[in-house]
LOGUVEX-373746 format. One record per residue (C-alpha): residue number from 1; residue in three letters; x, y, z. Coordinates in pm, 1 decimal. Example, Ala and Ser with C-alpha at 12.3 -4.5 7.8 and 13.67 -1.06 7.14 Angstrom:
BEGIN
atom nr 1&rest ALA&X 1230.0&Y -450.0&Z 780.0
atom nr 2&rest SER&X 1367.0&Y -106.0&Z 714.0
//
This chain:
BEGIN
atom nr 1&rest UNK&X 2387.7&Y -6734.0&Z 3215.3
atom nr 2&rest UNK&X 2187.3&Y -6456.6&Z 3323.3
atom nr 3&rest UNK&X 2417.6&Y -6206.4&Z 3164.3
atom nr 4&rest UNK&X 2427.1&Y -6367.5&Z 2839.4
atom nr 5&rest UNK&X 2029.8&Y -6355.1&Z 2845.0
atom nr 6&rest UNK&X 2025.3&Y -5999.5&Z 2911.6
atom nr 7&rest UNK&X 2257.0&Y -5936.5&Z 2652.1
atom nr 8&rest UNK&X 2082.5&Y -6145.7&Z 2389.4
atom nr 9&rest UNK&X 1785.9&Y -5926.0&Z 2486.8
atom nr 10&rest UNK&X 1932.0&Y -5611.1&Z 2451.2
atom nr 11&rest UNK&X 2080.1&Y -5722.5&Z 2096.0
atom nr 12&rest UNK&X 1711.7&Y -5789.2&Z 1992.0
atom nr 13&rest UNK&X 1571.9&Y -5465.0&Z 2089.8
atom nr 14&rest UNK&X 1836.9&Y -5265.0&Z 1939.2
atom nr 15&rest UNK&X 1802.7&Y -5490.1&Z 1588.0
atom nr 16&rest UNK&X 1394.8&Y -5388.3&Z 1609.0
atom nr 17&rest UNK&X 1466.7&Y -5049.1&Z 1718.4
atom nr 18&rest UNK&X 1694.2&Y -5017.9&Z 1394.4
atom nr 19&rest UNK&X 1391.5&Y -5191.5&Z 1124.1
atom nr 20&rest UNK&X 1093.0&Y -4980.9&Z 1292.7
atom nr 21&rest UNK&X 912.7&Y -4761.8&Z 1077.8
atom nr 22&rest UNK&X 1054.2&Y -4378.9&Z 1128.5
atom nr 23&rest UNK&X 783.7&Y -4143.9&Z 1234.6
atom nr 24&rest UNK&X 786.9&Y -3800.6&Z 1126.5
atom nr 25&rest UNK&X 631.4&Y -3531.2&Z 1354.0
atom nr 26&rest UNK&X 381.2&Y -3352.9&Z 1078.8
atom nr 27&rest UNK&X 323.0&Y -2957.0&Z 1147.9
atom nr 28&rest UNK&X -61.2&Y -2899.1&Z 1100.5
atom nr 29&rest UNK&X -147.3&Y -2580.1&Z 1083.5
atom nr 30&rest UNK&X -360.6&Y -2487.4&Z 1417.5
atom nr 31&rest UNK&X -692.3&Y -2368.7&Z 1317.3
atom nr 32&rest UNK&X -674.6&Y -2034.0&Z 1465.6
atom nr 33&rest UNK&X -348.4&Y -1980.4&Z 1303.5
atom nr 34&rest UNK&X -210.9&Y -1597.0&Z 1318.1
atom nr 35&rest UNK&X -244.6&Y -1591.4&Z 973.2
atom nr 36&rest UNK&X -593.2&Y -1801.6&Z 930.1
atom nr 37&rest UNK&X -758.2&Y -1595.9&Z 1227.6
atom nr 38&rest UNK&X -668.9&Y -1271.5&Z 1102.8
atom nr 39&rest UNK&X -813.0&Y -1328.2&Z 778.4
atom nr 40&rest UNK&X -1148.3&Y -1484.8&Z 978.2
atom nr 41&rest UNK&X -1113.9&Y -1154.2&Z 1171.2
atom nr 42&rest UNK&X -1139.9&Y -920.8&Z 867.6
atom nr 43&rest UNK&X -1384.3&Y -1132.1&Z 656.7
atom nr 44&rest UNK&X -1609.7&Y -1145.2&Z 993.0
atom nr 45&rest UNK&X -1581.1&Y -774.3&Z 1032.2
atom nr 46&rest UNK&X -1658.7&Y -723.5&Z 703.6
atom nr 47&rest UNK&X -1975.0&Y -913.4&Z 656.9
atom nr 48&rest UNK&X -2051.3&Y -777.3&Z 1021.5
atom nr 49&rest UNK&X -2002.0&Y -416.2&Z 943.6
atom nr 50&rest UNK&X -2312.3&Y -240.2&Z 946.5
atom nr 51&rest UNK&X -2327.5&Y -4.5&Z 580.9
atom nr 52&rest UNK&X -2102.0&Y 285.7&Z 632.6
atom nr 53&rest UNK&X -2096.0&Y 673.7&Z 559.7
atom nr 54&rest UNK&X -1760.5&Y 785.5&Z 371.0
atom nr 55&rest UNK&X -1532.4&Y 948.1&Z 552.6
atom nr 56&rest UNK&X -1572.4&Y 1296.2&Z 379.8
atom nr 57&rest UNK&X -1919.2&Y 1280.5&Z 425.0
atom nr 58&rest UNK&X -2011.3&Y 1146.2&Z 721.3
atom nr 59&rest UNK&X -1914.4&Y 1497.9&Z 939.8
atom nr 60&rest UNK&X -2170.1&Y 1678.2&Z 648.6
atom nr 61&rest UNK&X -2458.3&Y 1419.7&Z 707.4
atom nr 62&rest UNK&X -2418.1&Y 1479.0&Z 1073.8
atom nr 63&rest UNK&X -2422.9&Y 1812.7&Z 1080.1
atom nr 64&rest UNK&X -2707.9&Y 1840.9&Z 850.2
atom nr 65&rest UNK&X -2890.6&Y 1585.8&Z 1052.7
atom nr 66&rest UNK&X -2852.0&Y 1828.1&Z 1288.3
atom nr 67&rest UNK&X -2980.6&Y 2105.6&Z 1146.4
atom nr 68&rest UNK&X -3280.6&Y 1934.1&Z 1019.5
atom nr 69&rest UNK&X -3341.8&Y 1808.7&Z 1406.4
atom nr 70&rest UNK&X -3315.8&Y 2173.5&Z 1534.9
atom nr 71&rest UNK&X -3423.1&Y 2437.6&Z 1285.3
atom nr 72&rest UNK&X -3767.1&Y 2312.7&Z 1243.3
atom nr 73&rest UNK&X -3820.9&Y 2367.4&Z 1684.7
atom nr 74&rest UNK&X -3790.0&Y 2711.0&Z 1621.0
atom nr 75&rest UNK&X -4039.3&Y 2753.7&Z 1337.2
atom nr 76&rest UNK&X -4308.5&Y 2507.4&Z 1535.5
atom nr 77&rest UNK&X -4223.7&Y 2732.4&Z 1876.9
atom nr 78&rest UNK&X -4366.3&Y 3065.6&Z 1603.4
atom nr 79&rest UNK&X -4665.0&Y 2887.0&Z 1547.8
atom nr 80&rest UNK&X -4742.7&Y 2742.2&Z 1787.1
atom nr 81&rest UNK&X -4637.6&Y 3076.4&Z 2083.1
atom nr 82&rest UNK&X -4724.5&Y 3363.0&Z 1816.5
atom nr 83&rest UNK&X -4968.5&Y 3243.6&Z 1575.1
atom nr 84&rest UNK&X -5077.5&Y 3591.4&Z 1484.7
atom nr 85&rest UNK&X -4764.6&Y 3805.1&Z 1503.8
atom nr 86&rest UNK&X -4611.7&Y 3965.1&Z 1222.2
atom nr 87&rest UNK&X -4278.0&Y 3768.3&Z 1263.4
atom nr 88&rest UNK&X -4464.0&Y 3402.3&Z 1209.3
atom nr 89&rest UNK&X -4590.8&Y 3562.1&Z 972.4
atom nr 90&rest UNK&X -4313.3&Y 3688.1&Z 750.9
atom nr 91&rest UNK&X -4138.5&Y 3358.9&Z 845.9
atom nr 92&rest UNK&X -4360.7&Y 3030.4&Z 803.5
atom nr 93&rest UNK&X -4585.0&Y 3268.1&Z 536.3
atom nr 94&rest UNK&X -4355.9&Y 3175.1&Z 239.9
atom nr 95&rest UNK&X -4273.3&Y 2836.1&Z 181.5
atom nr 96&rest UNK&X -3920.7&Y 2881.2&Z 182.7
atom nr 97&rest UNK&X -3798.6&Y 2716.3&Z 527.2
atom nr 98&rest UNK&X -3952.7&Y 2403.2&Z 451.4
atom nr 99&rest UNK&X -3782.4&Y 2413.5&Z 135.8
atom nr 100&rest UNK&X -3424.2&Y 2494.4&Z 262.4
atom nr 101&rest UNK&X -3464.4&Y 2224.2&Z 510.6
atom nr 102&rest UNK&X -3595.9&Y 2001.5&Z 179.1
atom nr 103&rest UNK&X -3242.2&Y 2048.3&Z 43.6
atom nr 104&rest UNK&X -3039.0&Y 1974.0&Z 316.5
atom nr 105&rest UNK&X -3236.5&Y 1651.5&Z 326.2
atom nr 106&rest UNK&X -3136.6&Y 1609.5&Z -21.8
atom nr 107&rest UNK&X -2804.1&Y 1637.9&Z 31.0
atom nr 108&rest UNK&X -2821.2&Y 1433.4&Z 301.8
atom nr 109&rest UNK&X -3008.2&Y 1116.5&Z 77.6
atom nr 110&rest UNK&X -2744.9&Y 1182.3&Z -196.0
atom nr 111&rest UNK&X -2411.1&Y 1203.6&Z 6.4
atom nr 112&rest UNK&X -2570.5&Y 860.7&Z 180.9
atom nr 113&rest UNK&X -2624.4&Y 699.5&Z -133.6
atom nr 114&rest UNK&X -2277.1&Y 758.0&Z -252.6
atom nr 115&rest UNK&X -2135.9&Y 597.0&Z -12.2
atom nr 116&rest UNK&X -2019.3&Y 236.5&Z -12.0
atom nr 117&rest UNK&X -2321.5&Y 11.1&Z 25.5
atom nr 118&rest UNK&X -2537.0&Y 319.0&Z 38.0
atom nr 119&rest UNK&X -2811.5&Y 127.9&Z -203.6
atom nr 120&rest UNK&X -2836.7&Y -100.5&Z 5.5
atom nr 121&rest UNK&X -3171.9&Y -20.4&Z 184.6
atom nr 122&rest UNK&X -3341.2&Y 43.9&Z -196.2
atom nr 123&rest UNK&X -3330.7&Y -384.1&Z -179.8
atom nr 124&rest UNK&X -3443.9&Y -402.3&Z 159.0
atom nr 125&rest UNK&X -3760.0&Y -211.0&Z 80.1
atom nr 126&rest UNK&X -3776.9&Y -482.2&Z -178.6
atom nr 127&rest UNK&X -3899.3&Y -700.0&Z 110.7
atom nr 128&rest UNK&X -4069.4&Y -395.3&Z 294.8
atom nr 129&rest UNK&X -4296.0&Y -374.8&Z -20.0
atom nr 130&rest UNK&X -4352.6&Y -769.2&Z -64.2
atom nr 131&rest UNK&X -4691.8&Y -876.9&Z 73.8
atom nr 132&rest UNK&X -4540.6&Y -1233.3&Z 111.6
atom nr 133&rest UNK&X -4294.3&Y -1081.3&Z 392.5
atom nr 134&rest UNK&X -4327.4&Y -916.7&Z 736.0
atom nr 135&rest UNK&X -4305.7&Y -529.0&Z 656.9
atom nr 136&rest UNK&X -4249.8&Y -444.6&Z 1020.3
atom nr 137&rest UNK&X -3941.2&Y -650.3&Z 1028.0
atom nr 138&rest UNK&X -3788.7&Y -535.9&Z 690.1
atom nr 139&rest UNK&X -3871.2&Y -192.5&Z 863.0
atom nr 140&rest UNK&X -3623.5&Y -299.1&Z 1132.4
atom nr 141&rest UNK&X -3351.3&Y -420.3&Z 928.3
atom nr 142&rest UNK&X -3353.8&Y -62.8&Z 755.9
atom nr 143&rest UNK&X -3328.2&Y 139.6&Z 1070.4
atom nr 144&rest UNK&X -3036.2&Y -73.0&Z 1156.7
atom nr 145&rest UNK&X -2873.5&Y 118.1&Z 838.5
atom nr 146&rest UNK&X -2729.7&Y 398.2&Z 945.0
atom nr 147&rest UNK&X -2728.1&Y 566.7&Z 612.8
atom nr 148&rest UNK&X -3118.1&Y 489.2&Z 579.7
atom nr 149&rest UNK&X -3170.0&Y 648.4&Z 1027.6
atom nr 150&rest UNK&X -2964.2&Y 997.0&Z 841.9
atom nr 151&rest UNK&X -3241.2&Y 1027.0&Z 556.3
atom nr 152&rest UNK&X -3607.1&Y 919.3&Z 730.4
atom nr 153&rest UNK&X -3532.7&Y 1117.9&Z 1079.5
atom nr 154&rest UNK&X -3501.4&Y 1446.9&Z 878.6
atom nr 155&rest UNK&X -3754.0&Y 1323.2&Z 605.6
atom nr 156&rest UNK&X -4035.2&Y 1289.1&Z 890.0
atom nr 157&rest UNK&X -3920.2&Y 1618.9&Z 1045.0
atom nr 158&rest UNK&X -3989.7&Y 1804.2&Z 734.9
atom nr 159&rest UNK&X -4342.7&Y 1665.1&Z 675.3
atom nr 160&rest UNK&X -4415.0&Y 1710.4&Z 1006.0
atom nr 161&rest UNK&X -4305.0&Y 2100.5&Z 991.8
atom nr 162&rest UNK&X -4503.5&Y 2060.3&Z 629.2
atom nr 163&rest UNK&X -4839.4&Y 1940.6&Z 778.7
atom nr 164&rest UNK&X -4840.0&Y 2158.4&Z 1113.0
atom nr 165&rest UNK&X -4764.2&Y 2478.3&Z 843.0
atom nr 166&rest UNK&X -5117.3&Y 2379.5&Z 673.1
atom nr 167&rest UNK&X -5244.9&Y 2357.8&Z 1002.3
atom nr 168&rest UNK&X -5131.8&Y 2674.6&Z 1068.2
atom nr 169&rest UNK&X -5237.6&Y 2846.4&Z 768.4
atom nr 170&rest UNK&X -5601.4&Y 2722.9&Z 780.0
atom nr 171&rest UNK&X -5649.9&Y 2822.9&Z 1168.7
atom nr 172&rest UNK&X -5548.0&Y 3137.4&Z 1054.0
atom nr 173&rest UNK&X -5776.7&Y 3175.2&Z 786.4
atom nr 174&rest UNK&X -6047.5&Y 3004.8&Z 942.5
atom nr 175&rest UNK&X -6047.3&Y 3192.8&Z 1305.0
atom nr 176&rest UNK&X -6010.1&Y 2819.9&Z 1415.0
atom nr 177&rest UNK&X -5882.4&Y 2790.7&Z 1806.3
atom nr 178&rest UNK&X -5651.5&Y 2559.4&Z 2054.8
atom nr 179&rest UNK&X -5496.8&Y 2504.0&Z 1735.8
atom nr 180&rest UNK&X -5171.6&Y 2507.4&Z 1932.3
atom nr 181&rest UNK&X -5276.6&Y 2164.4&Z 2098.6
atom nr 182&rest UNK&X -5290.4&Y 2026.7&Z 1759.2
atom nr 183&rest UNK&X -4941.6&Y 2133.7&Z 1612.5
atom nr 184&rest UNK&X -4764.0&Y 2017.0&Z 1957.0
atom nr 185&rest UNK&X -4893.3&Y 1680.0&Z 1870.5
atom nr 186&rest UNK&X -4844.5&Y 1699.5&Z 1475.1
atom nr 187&rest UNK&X -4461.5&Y 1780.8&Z 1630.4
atom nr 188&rest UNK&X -4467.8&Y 1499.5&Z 1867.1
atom nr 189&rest UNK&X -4609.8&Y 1213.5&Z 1686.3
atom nr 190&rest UNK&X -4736.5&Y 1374.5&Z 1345.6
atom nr 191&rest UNK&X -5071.4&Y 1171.3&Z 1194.8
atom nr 192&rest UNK&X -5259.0&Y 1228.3&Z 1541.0
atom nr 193&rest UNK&X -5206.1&Y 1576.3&Z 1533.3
atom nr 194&rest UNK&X -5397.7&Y 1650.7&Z 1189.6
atom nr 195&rest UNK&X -5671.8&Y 1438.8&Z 1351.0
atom nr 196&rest UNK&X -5715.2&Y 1623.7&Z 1642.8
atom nr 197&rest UNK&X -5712.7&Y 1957.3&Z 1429.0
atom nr 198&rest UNK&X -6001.5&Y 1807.5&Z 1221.1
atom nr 199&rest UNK&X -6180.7&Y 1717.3&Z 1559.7
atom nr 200&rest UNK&X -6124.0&Y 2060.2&Z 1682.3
atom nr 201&rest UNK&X -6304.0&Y 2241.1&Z 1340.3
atom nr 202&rest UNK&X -6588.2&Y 1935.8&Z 1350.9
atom nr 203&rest UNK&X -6667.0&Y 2063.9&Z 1763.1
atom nr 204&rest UNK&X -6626.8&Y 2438.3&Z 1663.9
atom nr 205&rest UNK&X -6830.2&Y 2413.5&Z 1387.1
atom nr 206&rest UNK&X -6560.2&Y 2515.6&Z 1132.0
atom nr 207&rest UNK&X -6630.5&Y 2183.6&Z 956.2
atom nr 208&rest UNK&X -6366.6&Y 1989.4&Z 784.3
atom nr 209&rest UNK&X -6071.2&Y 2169.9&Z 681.4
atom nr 210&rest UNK&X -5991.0&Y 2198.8&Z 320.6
atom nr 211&rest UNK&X -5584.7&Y 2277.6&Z 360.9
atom nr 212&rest UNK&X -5560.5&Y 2473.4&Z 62.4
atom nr 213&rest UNK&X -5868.8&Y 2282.2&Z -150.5
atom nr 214&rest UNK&X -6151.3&Y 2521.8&Z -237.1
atom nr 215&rest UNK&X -6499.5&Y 2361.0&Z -389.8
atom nr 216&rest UNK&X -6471.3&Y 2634.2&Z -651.3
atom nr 217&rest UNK&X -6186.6&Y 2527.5&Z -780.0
atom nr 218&rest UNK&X -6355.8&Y 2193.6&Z -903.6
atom nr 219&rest UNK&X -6515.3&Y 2440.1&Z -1192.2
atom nr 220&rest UNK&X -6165.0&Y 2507.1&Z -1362.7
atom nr 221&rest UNK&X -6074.5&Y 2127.4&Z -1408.5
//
């Protein structure tokens, strides 16, 4: 009797087993799939990747970078150690080294432009120049282009060098002193410096300097 029940049972489980839905295993793709989470990877990296120099150019923005950095030391070091020597003189008298550094800073802004993204910054000063927005913080999303670091580092260099040369100039002409206090801090920080050179003309009674203006010249416009 017992047997016969367990036999009717298994009969009955086999005859459901047989009329049960099949179930198919379904392959979903993982979501960090080789294939998915490399693409992720470049797109990422891509939107992530700060605007690059080409590869040609990058080694010649560096090196001019470079030269901008260091060349001017040695002209400020002239006029700042022998004012009144004949070798400032024939050096920072003529224009010409600010100028030669003014083209390497060319090349520099045009090799940076050319490369990819290199326009970038022109739409970030979009928001620099935008009373509505913060212009210290669109200042900080430019120096976080690498392109736009290579062109303002040089590009306050060379005013820098450009200001302390005026300086220079009118002490000279003027028999104006401790002017070398004055072009180490045009060098160091730049605006303070030309301020301190006015304060030193105002307490020496020199008066304002005119860098290059003369009164008379008023007559011929």
């Amino acid at each position: 009797m017992r047997f016969s029940v367990l036999t009717s049972t298994l009969a009955l489980a086999a005859t459901a087993s047989a009329f049960a839905p099949v179930q198919t295993a379904l392959r979903v793709t993982p979501l960090h799939s080789p294939l998915r989470s490399e693409n992720d990877d470049s797109l990422n990296a891509h939107r992530a990747r700060p605007v690059a120099l080409t590869a040609a150019g990058a080694p010649v923005i560096d090196a001019l970078v470079s030269l901008d950095t260091f060349a001017p030391q040695f002209l400020w070091v002239l006029m700042v150690a022998a004012p009144r020597t004949s070798l400032t003189a024939r050096v920072m008298g003529p224009i010409a080294p600010v100028i030669a550094l003014s083209l390497a800073h060319l090349a520099i802004v045009l090799l940076a432009a050319s490369a990819p993204g290199g326009t970038e910054p022109v739409k970030i000063f979009a928001d620099v120049f935008d009373p509505a927005q913060n212009q210290l913080d669109g200042m900080v999303r430019l120096f976080e282009v690498r392109d736009f670091v290579a062109e303002e580092w040089p590009h306050v260099l060379i005013w820098d060098l450009f200001v302390g040369r005026a300086i220079w100039l009118d002490s000279l002409e003027r028999d104006v002193g401790f002017t070398w206090a004055a072009l180490l801090l045009t060098n160091g920080i730049g605006p303070p410096g030309l301020l301190l050179y006015v304060t030193i003309c105002l307490l020496s009674g020199r008066g304002v300097p005119s860098m290059g203006y003369r009164p008379q010249d008023r007559a011929e416009y």
